[in-house]
PDB file as gemmi writes it, atoms N, CA and C in Angstrom:
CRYST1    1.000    1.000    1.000  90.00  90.00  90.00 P 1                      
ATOM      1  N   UNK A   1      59.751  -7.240 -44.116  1.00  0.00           N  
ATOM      2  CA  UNK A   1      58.529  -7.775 -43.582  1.00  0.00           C  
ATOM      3  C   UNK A   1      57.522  -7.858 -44.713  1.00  0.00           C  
ATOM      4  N   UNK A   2      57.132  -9.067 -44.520  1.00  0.00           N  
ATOM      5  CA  UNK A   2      55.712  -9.293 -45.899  1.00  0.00           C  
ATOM      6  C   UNK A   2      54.680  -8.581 -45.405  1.00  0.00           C  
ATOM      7  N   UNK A   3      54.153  -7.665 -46.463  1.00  0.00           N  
ATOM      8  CA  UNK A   3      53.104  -7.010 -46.385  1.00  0.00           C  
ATOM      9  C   UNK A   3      51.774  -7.629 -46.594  1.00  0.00           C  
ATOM     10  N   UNK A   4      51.653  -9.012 -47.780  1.00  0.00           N  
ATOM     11  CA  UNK A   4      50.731  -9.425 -47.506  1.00  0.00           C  
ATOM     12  C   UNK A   4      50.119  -8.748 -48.796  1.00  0.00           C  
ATOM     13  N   UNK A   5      48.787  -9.711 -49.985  1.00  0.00           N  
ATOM     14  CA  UNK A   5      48.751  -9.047 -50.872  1.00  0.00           C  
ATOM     15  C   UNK A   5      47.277  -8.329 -50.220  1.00  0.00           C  
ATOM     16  N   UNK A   6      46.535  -7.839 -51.782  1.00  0.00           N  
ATOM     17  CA  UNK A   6      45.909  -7.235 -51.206  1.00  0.00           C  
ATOM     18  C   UNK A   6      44.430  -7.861 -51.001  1.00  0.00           C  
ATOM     19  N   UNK A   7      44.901  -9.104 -51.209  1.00  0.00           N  
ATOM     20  CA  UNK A   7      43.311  -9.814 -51.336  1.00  0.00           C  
ATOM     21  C   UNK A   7      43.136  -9.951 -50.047  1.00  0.00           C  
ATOM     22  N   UNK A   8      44.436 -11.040 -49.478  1.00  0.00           N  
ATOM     23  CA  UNK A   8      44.076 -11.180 -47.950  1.00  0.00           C  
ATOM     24  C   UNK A   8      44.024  -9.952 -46.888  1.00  0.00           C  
ATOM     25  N   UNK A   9      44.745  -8.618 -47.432  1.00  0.00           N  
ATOM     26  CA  UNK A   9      44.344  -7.758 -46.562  1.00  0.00           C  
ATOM     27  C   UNK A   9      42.902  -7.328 -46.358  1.00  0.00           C  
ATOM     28  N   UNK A  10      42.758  -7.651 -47.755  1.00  0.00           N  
ATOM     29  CA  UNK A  10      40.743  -7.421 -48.043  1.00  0.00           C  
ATOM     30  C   UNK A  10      40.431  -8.460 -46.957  1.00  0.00           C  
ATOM     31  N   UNK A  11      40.602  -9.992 -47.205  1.00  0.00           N  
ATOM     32  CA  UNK A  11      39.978 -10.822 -46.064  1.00  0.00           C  
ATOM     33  C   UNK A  11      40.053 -10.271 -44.676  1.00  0.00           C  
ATOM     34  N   UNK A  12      41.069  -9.824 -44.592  1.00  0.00           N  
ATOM     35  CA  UNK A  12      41.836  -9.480 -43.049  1.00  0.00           C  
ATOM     36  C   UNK A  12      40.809  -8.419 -42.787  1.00  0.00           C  
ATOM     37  N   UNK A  13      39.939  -7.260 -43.637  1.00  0.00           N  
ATOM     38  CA  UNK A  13      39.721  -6.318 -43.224  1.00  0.00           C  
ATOM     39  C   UNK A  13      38.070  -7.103 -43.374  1.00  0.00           C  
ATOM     40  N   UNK A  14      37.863  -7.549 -43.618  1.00  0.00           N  
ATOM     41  CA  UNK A  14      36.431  -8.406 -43.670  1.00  0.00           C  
ATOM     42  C   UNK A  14      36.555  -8.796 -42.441  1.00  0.00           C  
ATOM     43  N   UNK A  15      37.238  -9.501 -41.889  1.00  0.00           N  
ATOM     44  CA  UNK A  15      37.124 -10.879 -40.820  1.00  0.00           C  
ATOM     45  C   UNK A  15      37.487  -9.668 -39.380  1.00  0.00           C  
ATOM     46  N   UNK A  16      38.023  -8.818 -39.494  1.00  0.00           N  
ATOM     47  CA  UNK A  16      38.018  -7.687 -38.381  1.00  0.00           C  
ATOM     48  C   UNK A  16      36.335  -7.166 -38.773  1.00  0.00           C  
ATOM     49  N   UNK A  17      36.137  -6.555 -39.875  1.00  0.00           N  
ATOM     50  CA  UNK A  17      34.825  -5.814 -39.578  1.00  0.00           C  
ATOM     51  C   UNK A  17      33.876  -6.871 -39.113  1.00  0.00           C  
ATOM     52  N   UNK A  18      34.010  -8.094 -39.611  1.00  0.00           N  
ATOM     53  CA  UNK A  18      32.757  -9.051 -39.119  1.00  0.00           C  
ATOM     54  C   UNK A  18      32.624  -8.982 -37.696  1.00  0.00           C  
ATOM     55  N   UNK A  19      34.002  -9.527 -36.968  1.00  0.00           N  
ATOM     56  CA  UNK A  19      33.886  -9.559 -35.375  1.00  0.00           C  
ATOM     57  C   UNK A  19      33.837  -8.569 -34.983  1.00  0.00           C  
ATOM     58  N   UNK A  20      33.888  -6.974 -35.802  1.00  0.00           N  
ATOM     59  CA  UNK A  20      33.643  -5.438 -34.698  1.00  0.00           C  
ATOM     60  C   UNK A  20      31.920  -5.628 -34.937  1.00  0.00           C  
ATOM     61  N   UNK A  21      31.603  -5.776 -35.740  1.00  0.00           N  
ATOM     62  CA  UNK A  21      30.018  -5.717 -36.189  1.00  0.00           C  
ATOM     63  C   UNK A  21      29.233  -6.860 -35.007  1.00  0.00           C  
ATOM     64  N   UNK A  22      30.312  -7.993 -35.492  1.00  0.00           N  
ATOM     65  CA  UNK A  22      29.344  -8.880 -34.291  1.00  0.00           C  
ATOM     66  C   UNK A  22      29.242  -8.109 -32.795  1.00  0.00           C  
ATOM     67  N   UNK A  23      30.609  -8.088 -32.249  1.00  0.00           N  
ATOM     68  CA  UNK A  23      30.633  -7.439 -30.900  1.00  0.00           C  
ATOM     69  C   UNK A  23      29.664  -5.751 -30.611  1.00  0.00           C  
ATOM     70  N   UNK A  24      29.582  -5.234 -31.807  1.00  0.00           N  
ATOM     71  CA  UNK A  24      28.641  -4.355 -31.604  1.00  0.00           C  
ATOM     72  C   UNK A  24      26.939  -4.404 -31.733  1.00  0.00           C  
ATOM     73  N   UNK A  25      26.748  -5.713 -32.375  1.00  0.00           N  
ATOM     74  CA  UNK A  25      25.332  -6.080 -32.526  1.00  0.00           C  
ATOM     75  C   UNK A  25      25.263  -6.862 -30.824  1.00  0.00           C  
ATOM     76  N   UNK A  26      26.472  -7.626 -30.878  1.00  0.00           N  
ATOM     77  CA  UNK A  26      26.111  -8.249 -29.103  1.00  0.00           C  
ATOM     78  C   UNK A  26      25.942  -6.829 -28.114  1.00  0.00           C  
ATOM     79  N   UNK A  27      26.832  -6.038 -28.204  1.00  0.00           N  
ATOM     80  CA  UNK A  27      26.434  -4.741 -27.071  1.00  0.00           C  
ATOM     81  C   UNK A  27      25.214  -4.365 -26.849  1.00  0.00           C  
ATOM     82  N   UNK A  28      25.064  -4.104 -28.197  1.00  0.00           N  
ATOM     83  CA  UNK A  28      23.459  -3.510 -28.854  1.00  0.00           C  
ATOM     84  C   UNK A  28      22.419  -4.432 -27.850  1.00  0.00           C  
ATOM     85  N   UNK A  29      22.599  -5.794 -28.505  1.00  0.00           N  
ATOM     86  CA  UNK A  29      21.510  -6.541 -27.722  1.00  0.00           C  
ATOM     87  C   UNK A  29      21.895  -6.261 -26.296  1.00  0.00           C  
ATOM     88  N   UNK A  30      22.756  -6.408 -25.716  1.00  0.00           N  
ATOM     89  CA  UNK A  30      23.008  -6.096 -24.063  1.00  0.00           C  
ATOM     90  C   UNK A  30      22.317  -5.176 -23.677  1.00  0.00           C  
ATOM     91  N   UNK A  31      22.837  -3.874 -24.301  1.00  0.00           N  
ATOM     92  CA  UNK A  31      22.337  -2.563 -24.040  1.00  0.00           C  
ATOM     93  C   UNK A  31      20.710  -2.326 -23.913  1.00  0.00           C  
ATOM     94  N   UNK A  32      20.389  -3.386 -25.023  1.00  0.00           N  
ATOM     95  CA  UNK A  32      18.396  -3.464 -25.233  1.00  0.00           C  
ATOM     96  C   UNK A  32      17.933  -4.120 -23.679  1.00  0.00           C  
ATOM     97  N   UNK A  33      18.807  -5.243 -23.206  1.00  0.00           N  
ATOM     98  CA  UNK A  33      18.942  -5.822 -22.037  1.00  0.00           C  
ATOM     99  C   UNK A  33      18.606  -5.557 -21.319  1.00  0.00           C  
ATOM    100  N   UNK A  34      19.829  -4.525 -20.686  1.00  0.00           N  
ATOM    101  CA  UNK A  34      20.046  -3.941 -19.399  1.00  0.00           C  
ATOM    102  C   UNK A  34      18.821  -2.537 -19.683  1.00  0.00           C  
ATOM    103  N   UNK A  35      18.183  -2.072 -20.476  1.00  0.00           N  
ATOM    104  CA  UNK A  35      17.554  -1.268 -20.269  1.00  0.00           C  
ATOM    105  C   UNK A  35      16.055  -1.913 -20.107  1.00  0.00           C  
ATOM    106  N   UNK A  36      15.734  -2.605 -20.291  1.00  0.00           N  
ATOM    107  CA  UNK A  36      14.630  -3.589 -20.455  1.00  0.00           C  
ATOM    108  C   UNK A  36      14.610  -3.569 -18.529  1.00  0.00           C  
ATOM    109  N   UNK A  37      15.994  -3.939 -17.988  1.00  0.00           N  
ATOM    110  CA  UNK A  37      16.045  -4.774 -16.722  1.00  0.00           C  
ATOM    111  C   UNK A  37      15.911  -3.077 -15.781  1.00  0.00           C  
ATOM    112  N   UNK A  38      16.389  -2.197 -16.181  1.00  0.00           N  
ATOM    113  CA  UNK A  38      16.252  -1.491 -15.644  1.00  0.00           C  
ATOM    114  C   UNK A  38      14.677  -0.362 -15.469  1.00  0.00           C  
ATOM    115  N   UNK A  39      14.411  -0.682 -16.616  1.00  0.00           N  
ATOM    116  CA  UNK A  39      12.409  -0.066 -16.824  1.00  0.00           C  
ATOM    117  C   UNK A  39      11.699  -1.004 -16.007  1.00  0.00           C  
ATOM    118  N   UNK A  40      12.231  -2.118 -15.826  1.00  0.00           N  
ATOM    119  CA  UNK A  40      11.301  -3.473 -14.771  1.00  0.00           C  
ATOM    120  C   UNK A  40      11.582  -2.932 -13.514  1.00  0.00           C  
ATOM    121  N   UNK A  41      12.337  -2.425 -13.237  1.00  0.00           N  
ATOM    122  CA  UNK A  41      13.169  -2.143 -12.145  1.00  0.00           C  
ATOM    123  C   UNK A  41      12.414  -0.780 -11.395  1.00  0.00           C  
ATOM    124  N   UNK A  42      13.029   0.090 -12.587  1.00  0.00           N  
ATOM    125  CA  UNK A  42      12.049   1.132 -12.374  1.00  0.00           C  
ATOM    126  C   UNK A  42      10.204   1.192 -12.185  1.00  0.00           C  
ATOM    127  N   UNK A  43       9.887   0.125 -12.657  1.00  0.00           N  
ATOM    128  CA  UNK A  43       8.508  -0.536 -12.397  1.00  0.00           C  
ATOM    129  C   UNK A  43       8.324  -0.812 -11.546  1.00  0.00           C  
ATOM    130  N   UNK A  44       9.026  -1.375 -10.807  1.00  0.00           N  
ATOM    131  CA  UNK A  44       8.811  -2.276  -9.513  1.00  0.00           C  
ATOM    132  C   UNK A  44       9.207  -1.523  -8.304  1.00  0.00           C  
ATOM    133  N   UNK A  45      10.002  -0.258  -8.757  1.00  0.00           N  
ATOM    134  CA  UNK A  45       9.951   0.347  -7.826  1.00  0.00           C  
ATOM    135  C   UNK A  45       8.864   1.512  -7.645  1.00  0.00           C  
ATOM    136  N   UNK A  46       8.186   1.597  -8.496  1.00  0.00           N  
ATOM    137  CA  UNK A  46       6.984   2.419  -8.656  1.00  0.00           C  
ATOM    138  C   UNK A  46       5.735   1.529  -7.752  1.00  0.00           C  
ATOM    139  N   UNK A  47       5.323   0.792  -8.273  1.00  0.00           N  
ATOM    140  CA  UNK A  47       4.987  -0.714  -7.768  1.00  0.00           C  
ATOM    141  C   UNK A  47       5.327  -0.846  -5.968  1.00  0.00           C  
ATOM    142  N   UNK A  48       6.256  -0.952  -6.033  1.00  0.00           N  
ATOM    143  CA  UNK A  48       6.849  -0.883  -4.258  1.00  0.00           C  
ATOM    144  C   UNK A  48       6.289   0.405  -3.782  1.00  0.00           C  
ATOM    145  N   UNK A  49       5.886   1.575  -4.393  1.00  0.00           N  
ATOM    146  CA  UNK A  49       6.288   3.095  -3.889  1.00  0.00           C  
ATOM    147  C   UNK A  49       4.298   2.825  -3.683  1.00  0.00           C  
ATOM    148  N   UNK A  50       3.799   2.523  -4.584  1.00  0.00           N  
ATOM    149  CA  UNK A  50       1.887   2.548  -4.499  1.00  0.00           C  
ATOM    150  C   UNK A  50       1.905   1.747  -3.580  1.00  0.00           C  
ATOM    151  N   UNK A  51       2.673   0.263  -3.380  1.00  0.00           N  
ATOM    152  CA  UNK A  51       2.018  -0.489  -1.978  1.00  0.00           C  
ATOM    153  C   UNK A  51       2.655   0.079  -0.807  1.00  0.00           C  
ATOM    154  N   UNK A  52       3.386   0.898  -1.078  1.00  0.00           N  
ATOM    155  CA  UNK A  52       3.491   1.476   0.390  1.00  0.00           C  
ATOM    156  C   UNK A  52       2.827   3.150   0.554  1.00  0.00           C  
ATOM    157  N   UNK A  53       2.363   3.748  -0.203  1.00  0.00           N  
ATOM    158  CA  UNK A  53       1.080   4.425  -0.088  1.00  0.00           C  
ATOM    159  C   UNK A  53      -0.405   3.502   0.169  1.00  0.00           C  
ATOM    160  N   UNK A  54      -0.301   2.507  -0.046  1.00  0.00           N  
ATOM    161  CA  UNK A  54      -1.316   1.869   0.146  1.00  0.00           C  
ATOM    162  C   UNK A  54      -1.494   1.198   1.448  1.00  0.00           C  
ATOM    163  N   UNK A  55      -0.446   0.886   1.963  1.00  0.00           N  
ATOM    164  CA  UNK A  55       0.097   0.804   3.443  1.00  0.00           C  
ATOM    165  C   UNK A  55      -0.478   1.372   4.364  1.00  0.00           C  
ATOM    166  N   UNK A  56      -0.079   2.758   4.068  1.00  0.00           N  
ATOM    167  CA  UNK A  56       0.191   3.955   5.062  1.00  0.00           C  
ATOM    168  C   UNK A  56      -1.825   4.164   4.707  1.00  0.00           C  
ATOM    169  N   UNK A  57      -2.025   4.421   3.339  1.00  0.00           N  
ATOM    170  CA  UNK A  57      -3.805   4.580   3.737  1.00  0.00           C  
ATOM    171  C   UNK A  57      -4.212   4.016   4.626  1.00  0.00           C  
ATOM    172  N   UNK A  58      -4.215   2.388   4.347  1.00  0.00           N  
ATOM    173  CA  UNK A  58      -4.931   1.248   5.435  1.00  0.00           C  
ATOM    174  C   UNK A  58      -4.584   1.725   6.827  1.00  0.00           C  
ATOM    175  N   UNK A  59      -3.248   1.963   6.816  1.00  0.00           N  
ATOM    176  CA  UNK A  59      -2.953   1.745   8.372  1.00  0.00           C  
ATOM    177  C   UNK A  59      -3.859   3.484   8.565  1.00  0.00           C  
ATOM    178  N   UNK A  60      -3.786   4.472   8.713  1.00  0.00           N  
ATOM    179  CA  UNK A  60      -4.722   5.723   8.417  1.00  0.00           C  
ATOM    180  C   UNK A  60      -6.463   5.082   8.883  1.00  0.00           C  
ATOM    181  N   UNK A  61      -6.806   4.259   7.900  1.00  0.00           N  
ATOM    182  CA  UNK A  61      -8.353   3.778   7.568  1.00  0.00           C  
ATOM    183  C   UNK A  61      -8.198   3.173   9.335  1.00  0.00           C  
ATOM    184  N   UNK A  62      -7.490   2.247   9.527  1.00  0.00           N  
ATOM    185  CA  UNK A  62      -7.964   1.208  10.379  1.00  0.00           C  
ATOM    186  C   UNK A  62      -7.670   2.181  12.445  1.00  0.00           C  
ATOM    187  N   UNK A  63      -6.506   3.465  12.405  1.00  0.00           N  
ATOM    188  CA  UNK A  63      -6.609   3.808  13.409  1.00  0.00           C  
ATOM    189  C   UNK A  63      -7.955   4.960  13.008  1.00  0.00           C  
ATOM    190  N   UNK A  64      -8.315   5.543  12.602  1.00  0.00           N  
ATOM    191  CA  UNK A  64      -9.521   6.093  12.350  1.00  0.00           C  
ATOM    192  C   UNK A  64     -10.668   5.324  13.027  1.00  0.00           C  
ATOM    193  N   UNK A  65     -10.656   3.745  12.320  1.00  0.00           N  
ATOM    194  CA  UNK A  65     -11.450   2.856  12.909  1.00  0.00           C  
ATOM    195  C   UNK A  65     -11.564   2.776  14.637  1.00  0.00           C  
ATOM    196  N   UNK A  66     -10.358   2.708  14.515  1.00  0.00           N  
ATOM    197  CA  UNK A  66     -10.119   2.107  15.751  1.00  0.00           C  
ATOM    198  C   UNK A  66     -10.578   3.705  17.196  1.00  0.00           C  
ATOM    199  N   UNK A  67     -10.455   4.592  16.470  1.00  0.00           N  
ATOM    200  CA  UNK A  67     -10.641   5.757  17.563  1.00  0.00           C  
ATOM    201  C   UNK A  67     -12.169   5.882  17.534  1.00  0.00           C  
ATOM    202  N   UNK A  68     -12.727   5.751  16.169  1.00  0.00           N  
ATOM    203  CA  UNK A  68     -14.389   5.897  16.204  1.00  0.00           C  
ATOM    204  C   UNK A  68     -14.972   5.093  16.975  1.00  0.00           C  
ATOM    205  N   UNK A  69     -14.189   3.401  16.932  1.00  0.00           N  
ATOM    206  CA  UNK A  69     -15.201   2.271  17.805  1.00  0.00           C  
ATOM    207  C   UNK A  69     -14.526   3.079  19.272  1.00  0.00           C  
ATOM    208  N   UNK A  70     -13.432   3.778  19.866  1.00  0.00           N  
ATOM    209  CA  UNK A  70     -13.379   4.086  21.113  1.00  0.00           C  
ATOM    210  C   UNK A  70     -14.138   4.768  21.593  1.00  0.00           C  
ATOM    211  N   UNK A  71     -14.563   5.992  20.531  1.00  0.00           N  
ATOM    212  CA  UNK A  71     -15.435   6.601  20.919  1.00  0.00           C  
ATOM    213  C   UNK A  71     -17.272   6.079  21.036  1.00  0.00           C  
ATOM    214  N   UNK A  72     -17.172   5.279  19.946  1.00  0.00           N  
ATOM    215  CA  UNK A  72     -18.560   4.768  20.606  1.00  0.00           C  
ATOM    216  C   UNK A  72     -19.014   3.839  21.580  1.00  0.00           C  
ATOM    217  N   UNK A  73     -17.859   3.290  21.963  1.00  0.00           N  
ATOM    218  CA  UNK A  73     -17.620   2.398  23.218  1.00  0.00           C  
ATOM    219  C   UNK A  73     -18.139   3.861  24.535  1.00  0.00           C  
ATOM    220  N   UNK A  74     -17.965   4.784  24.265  1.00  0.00           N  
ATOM    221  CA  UNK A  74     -17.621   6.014  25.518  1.00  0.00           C  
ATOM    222  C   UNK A  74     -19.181   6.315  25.432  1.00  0.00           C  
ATOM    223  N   UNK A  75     -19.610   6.474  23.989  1.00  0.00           N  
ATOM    224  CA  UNK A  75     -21.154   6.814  24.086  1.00  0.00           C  
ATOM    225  C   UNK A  75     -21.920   5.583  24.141  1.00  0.00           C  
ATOM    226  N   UNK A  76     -21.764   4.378  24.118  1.00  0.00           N  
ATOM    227  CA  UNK A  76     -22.749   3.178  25.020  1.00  0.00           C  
ATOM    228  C   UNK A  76     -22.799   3.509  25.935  1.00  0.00           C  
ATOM    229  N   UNK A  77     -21.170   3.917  27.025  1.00  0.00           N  
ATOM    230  CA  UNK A  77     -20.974   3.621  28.402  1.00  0.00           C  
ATOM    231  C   UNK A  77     -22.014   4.877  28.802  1.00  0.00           C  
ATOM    232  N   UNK A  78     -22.049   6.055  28.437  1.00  0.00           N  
ATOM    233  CA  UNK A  78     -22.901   7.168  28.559  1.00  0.00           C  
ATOM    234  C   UNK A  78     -24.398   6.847  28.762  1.00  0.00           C  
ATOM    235  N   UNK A  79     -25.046   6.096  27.302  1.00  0.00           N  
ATOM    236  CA  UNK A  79     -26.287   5.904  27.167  1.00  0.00           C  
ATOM    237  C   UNK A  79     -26.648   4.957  28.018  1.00  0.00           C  
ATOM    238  N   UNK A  80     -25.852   3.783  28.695  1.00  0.00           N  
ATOM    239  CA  UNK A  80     -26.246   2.977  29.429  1.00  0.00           C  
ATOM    240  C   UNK A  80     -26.471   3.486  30.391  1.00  0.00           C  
ATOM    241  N   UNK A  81     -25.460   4.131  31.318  1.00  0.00           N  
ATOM    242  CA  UNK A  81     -25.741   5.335  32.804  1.00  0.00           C  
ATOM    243  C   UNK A  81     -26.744   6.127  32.694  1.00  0.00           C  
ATOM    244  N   UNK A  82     -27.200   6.644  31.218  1.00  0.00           N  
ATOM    245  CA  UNK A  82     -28.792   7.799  31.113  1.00  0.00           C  
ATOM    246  C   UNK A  82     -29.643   6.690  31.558  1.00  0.00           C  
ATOM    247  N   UNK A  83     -29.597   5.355  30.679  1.00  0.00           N  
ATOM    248  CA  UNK A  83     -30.795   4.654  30.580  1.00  0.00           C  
ATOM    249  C   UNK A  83     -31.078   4.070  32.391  1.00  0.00           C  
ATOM    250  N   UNK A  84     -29.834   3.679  32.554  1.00  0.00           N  
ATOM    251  CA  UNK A  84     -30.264   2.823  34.353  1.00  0.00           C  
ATOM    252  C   UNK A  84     -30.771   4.091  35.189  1.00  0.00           C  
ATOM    253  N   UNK A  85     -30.568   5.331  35.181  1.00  0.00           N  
ATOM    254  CA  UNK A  85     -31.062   6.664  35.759  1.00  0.00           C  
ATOM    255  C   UNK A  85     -32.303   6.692  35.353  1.00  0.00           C  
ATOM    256  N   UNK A  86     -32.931   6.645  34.011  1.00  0.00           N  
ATOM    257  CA  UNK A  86     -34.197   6.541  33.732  1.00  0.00           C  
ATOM    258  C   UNK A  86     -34.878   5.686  34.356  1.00  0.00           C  
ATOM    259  N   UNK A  87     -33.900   4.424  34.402  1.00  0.00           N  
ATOM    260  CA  UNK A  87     -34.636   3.710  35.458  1.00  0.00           C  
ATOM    261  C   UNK A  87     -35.241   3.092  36.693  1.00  0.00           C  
ATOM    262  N   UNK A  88     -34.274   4.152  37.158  1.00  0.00           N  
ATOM    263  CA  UNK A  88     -34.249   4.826  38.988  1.00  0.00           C  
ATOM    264  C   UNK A  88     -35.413   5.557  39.037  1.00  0.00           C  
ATOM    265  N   UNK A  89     -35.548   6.803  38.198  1.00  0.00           N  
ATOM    266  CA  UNK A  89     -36.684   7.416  37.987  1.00  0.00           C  
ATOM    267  C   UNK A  89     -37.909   6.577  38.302  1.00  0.00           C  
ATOM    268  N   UNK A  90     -38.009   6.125  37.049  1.00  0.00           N  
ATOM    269  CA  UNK A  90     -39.513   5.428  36.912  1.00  0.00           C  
ATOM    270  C   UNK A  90     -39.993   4.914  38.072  1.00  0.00           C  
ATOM    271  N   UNK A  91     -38.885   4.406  39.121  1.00  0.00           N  
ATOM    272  CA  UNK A  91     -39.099   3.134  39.587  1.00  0.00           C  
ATOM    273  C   UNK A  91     -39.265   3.981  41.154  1.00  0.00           C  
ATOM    274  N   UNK A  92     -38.957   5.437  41.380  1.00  0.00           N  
ATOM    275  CA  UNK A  92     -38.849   6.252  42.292  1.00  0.00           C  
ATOM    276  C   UNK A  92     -40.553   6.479  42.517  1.00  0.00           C  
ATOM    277  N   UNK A  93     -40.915   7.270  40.595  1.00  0.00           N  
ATOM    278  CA  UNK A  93     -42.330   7.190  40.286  1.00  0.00           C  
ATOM    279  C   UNK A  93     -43.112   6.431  40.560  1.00  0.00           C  
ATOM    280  N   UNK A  94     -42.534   5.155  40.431  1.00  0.00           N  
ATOM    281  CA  UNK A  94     -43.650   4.265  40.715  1.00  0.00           C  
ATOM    282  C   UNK A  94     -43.737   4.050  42.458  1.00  0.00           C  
ATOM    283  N   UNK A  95     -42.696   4.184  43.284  1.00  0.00           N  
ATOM    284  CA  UNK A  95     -42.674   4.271  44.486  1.00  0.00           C  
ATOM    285  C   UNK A  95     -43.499   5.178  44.855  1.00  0.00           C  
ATOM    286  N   UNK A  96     -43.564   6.260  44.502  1.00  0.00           N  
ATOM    287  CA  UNK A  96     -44.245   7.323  45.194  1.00  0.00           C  
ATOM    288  C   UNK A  96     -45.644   7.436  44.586  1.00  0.00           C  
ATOM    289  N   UNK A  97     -45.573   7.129  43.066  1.00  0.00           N  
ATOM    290  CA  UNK A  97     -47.499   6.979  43.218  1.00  0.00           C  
ATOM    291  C   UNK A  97     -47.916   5.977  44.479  1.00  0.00           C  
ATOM    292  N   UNK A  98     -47.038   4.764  44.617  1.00  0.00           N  
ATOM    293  CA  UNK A  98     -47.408   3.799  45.540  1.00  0.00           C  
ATOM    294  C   UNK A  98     -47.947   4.502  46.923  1.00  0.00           C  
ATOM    295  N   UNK A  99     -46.748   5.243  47.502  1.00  0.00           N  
ATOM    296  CA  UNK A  99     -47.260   5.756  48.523  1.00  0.00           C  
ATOM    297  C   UNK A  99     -48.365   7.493  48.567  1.00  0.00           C  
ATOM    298  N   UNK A 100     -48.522   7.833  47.509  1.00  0.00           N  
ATOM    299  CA  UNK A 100     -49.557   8.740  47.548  1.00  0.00           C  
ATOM    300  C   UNK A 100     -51.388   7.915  47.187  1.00  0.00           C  
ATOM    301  N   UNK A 101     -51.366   6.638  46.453  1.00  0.00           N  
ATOM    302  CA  UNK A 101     -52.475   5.965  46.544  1.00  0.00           C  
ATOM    303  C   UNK A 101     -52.598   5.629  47.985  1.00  0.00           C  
ATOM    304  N   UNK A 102     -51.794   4.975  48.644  1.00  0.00           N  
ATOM    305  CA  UNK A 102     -51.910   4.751  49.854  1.00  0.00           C  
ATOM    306  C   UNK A 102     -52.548   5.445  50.776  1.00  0.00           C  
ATOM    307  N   UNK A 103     -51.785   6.981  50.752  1.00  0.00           N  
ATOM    308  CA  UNK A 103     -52.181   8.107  51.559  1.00  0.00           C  
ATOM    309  C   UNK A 103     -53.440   7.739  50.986  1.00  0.00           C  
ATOM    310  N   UNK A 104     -54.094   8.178  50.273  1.00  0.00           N  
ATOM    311  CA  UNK A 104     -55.389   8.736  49.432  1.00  0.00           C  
ATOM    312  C   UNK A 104     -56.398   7.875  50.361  1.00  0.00           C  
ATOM    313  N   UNK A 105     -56.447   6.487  50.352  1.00  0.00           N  
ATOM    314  CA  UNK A 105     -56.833   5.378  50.995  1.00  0.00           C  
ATOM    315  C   UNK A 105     -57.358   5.703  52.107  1.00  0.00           C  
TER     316      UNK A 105                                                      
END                                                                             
């Protein structure tokens, strides 16, 4: 079997290291790649994780809202029933000065 001298084994060992070098500079870049895709990733899931704390605040903010306007719906309904009573009063008052001028008469 021809061994081949030693120049072309030199080429032979050139033209292998070229394509291990290339295929390892292509990994390399892959590798820069996929880690690139995966820090975005990891971003976005950070990103996803604040808008859904941000979610859960609002929704928090808005039943808060929503129990305070119930409750002040409860204290109109209150102040309105004081106020029409006040105005039974007055109007009792004013009945009965009516009929004590009368008497007086």
């Amino acid at each position: 079997m021809a061994t081949g001298t030693p120049d072309s084994q030199a080429r032979f060992g050139q033209s292998v290291k070229g394509l291990l070098t290339e295929k390892v500079n292509t990994c390399g870049t892959d590798v820069i790649a996929l880690t690139k895709q995966v820090l975005k990733g990891s971003r976005s899931s950070e990103l996803l994780g604040q808008a859904a704390r941000n979610m859960v605040l609002q929704e928090d903010t808005i039943l808060h809202s929503e129990d305070s306007l119930r409750k002040m719906a409860i204290i109109t309904t209150h102040l309105q029933y004081q106020q029409e009573a006040i105005q039974k009063n007055v109007e009792q008052s004013s009945d009965l000065q009516d009929q004590l001028n009368h008497l007086l008469k």
